[in-house]
C-alpha positions in Angstrom: -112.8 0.3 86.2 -116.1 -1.6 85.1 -115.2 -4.4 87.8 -115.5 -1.7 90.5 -118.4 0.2 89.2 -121.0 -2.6 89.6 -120.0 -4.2 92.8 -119.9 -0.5 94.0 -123.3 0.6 93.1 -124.7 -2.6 94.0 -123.5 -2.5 97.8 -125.1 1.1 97.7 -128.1 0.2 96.7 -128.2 -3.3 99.1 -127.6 -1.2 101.9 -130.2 1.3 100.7 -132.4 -1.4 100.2 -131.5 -3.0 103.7 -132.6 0.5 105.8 -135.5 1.1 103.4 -136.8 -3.0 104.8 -135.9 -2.4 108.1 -138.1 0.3 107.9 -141.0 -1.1 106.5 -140.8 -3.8 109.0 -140.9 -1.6 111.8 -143.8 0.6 110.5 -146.3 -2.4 109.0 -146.8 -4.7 112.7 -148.6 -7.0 110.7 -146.4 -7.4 107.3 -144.8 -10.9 107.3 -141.5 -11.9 106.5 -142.6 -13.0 103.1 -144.4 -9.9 101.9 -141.3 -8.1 103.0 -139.1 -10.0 101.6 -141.2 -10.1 98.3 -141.4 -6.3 98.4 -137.6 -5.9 99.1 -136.8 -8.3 95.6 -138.9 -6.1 93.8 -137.3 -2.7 95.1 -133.8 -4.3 94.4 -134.5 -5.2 91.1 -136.1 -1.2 90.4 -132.9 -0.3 91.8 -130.7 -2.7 89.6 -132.6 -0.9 87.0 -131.2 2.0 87.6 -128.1 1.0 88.2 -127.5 -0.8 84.8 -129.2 2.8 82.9 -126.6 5.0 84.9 -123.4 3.0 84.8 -121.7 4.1 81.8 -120.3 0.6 81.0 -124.0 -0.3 80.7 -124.9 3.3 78.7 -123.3 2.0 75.5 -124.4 -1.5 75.7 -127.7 -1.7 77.2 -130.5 -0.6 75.3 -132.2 2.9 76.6 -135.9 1.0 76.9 -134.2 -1.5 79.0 -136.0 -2.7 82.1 -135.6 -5.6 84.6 -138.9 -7.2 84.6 -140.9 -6.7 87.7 -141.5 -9.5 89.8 -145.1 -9.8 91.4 -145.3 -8.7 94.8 -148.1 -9.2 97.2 -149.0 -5.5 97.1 -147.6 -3.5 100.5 -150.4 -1.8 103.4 -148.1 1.4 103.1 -146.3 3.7 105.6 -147.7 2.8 109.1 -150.3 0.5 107.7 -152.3 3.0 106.1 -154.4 1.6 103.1 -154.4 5.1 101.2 -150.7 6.1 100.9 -149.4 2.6 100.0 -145.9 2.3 98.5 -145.1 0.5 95.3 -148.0 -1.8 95.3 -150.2 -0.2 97.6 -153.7 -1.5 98.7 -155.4 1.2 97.8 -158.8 0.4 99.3 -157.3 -2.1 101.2 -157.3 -5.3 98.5 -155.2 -4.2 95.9 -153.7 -6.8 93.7 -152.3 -8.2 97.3 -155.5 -10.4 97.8 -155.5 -12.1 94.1 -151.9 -12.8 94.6 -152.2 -15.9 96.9 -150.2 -18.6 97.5 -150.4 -22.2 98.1 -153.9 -23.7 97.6 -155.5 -21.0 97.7 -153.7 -19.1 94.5 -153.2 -23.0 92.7 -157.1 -22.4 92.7 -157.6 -18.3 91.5 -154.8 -19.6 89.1 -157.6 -22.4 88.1 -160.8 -20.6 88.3 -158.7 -18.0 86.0 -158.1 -20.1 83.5 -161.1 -21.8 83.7 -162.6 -18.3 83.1 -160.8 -17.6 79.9 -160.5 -21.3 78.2 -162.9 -23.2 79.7 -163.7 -26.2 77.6 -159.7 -26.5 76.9 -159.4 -26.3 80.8 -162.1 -29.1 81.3 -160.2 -31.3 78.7 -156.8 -31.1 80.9 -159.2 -31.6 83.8 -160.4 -34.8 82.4 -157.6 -35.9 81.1 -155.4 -35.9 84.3 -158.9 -37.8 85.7 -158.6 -40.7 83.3 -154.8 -40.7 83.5 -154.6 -41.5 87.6 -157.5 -43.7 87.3 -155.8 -46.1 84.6 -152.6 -45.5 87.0 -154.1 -46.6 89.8 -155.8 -49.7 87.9 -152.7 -50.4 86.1 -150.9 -51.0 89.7 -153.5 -52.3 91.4 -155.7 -54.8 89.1 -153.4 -56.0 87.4 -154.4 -59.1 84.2 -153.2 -62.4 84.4 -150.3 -62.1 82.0 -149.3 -58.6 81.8 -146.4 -57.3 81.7 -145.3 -54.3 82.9 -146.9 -50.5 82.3 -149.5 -50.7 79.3 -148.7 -47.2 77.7 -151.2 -48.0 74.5 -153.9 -48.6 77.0 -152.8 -45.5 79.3 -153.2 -43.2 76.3 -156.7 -45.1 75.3 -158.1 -43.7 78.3 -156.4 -40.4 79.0 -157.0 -39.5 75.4 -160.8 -39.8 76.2 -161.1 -38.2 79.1 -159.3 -35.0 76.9 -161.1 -35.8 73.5 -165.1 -37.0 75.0 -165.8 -36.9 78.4 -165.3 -33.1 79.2 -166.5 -32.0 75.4 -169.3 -34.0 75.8 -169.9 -33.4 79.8 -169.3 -29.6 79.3 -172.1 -30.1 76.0 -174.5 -32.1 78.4 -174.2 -30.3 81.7 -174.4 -27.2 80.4 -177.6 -28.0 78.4 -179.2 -29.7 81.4 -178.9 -27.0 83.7 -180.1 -24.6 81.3 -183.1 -26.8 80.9 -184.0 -27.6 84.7 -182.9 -24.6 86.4 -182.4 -24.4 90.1 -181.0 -26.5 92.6 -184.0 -27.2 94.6 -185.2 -31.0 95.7 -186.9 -31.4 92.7 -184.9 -30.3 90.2 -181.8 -32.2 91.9 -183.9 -35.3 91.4 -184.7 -34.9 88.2 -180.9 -33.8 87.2 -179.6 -37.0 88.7 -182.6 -39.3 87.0 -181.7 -37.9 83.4 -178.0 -38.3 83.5 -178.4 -42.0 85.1 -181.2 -43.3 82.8 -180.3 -41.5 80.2 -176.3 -40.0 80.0 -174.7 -43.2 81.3 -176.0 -45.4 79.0 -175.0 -43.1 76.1 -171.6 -42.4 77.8 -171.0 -46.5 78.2 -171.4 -46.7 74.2 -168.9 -43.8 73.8 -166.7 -45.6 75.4 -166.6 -48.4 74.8 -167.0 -47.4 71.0 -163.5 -45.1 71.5 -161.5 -47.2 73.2 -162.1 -50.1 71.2 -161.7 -48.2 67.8 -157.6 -47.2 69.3 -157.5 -50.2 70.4 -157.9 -51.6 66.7 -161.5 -53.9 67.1 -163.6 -54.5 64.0 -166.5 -53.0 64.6 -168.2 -56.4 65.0 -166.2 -56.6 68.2 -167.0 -53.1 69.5 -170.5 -54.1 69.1 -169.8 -57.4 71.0 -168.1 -55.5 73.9 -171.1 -53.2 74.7 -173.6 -55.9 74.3 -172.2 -57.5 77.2 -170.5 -55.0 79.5 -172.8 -52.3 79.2 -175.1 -53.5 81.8 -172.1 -53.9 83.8 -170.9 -50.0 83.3 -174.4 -48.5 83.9 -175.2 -50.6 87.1 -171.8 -50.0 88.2 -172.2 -46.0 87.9 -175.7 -46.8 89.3 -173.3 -48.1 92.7 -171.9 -44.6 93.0 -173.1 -41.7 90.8 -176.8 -40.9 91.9 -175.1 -39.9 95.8 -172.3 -37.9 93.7 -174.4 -36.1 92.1 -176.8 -35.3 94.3 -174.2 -33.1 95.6 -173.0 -32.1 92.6 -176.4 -30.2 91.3 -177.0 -29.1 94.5 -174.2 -27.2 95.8 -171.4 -27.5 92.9 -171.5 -24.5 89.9 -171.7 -25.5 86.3 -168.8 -24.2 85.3 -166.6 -26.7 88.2 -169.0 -29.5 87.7 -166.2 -31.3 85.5 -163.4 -30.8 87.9 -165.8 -32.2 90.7 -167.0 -35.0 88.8 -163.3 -36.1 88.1 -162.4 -35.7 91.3 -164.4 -38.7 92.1 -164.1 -40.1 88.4 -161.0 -41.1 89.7 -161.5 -43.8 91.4 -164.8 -44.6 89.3 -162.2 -44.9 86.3 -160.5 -47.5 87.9 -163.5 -49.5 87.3 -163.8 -48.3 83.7 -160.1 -49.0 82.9 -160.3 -52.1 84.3 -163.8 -53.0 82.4 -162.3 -51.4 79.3 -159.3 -53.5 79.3 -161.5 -57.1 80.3 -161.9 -60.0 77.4 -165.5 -58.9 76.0 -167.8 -61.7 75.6 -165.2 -64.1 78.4 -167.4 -67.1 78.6 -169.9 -67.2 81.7 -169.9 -71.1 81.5 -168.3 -73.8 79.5 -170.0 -74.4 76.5 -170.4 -70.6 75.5 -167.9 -69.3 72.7 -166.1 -66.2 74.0 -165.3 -62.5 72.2 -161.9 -64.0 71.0 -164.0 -66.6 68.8 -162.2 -69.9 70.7 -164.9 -72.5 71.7 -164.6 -73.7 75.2 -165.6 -77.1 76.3 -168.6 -78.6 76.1 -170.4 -79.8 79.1 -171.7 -83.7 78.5 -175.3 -83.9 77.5 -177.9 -85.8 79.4 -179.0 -88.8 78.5 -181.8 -89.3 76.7 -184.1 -91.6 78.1 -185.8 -92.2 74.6 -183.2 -92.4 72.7 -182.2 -95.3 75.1 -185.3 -97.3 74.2 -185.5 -96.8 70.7 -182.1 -98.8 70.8 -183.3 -101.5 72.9 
């Protein structure tokens, strides 16, 4: 008996369900097949509903506050379009919860700006994070040491870590204070954005850095303080190459609150560089004669002869 019950009710209900979509279609001219088809799941499962509370092998197993959870529909325009007399997800004033239920790009990005909303500095740390994580990717693959061998997962995790742990902590902290101070996204106050974080931020971001990485890494602190003597002019002239342009744009047209996401967007690439500057020999020798970060003493270059000296054993 059970085994003919449920097939039963559910053809009922399917063909129910079929004439109640036909209709639709033929009544909303501009209702895609999607949004039908979205609207039709969520009627069958209301029906199934029904189905499982009234069949009476279901009465004595199923719970009586039993539901099938509803599945999000794109909202429908209602009978003949009209915006007022929606059905089960109507517009309403013609927006309804339709509109915020994109898909695609556009509802990856309400799904973002949501979260972003409700968790932002834990938001900006996954932001940066995934940043940090392509850029050593790339660099892995593409400037690769003399020597290595395979995927460096240590050195992956260095600079991922940062991106979640300082970068958007710290770049949430800074940019949020700087456009509190200098409000405004006029000529002047763009200038003066971009002149504080490159004379004064990327300095003080190079020493993070370098001072992070090299503390996972395992460097006394003798080293760390050898690495950012000598590539630190290299980092800031480097971001000097591509971050006044960036953000330019970036105080000009981009909010506070996406400033991160924008800033690894292009970080990206720009962490290429910093992964592969991370992961370089500090203190490599410029020319022989020079002892190098790892303490070995290169050769010597021959003296020139001193005239003197010549004499004196004449």
């Amino acid at each position: 008996m059970a085994a003919f019950v449920l097939p039963v009710a559910l053809q009922n209900q399917s063909s129910a369900l079929l004439q109640i979509s036909s209709a639709q279609s033929s009544s909303c001219g501009y209702c895609s097949p999607v949004s039908s088809g979205k609207k039709a799941v969520a009627r069958f499962a209301a029906e199934m509903d029904k189905v499982f509370k009234s069949a009476p092998m279901f009465a004595s197993i199923v719970p009586k506050d039993f539901t099938i959870p509803k599945l999000a529909s794109d909202g429908g325009a209602g009978n003949g379009g009209s915006a007022g007399n929606g059905g089960s997800g109507g517009r309403g004033d013609g927006e309804g919860e339709g509109d915020e239920k994109r898909g695609g790009v556009q509802g990856l990005w309400a799904a973002y700006e949501k979260v972003l909303k409700e968790q932002p500095l834990l938001t900006k740390s996954f932001t940066s994070f995934v940043g940090f994580a392509l850029g050593d990717i790339l660099a892995q693959n593409f400037l690769k040491k003399e020597g290595s061998e395979g995927f460096d997962w240590a050195r992956f995790l260095r600079l991922s870590s940062f991106g979640f742990v300082v970068h958007a902590p710290t770049g949430h902290w800074f940019y949020g204070n700087l456009d509190n101070l200098i409000k405004g996204n006029g000529i002047a106050q763009v200038a003066s954005k971009v002149a504080i974080d490159q004379v004064l931020w990327a300095p003080i971001f190079t020493f993070m850095f370098f001072t992070y990485t090299g503390l996972l890494e395992g460097k006394s602190v003798s080293q760390i303080v050898e690495k950012i003597k000598n590539d630190t002019v290299t980092a800031v002239t480097g971001s000097w190459k591509v971050w006044p342009i960036a953000h330019a744009i970036n105080f000009r047209f981009i909010s506070t609150e996406n400033r991160i996401l924008y800033i690894n967007s292009i970080q990206i690439f720009y962490n290429v560089f910093l992964s592969w500057l991370a992961s370089k020999d500090s203190g490599a020798a410029k020319e022989e004669g020079e002892e190098g970060a790892d303490g070995l003493i290169t050769e010597e270059k021959e003296k020139p002869a001193d005239p003197k000296a010549d004499k004196k054993k004449d």
